[in-house]
N, C-alpha and C positions, 0 to 999 in steps of 0.2 A: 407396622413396619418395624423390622429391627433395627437396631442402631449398637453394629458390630465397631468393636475397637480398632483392627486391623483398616478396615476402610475406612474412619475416622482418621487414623492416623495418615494414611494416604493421603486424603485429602487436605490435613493441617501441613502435610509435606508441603504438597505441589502448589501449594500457596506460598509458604516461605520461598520455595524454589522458585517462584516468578518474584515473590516481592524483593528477594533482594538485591538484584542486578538493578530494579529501577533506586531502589533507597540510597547503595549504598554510594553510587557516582552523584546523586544528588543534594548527598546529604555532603559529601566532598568537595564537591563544585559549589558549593552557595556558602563556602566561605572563604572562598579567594576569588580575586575580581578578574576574567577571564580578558586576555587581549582583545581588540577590534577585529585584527583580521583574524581571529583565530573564530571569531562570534560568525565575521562575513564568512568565512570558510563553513560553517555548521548550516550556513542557511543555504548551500547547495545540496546539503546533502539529501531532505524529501525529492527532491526531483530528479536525482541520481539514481535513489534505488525504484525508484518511479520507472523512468524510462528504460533502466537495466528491465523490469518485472515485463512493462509492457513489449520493449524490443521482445525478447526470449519466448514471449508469448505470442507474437502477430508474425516474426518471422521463421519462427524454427518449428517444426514438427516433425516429433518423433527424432529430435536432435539430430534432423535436417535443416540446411537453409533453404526454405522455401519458401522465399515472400507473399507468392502468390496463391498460396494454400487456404490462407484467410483470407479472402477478397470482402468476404460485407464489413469483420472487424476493421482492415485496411480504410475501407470504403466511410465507417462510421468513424472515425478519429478526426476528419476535417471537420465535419460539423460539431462535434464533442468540444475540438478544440477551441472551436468562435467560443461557444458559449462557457468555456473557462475562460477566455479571454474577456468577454463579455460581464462575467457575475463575479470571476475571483472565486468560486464557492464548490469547494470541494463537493458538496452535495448537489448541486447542479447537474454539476459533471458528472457525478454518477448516474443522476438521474435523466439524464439529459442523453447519454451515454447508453442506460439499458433500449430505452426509448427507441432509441436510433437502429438500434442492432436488430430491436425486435423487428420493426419496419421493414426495416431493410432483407431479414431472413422472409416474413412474408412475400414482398412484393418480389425478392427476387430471389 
């Protein structure tokens, strides 16, 4: 295999390019001590872009609203959700979650 400069360089890019948006706010934020509610305010925000992802995904197709276009995923988010409510465990829920879907596309 060769090991050309041009794609080497590419790829030492698009490394810097993802590493420094996470470095350089962290490297920023961990030396001044961030307010409370500004800390409670951050903790909404996984389940924000969470439920923004899943709305736009369970009721829109083809940037339609149409709720009813996904009925098993509709159908598979109650029982998904006990069992996040249940474990807490992100990977539960996913797995808990494909589980459900698949089921549900089988039997019905």
């Amino acid at each position: 295999m060769e090991l050309r400069l041009d794609i080497l360089l590419i790829v030492l890019g698009t490394g810097i390019v993802t590493l420094l948006p996470r470095v350089i706010p962290l490297l920023f934020l961990s030396k001044i001590e961030l307010p409370k509610w500004f800390l409670s305010w951050l903790s909404f925000v996984p389940v924000t872009v969470m439920t923004a992802l899943l709305g736009q995904e369970l009721l829109f197709e083809e940037n339609n609203f149409s709720p009813l276009s996904n009925s098993h995923e509709l159908l598979g988010i109650i029982p998904t959700f006990l069992v996040v409510l249940l474990t807490k465990s992100l990977l539960g829920a996913v797995v808990a979650g494909m589980i459900i879907i698949s089921l549900l596309r089988y039997f019905l």
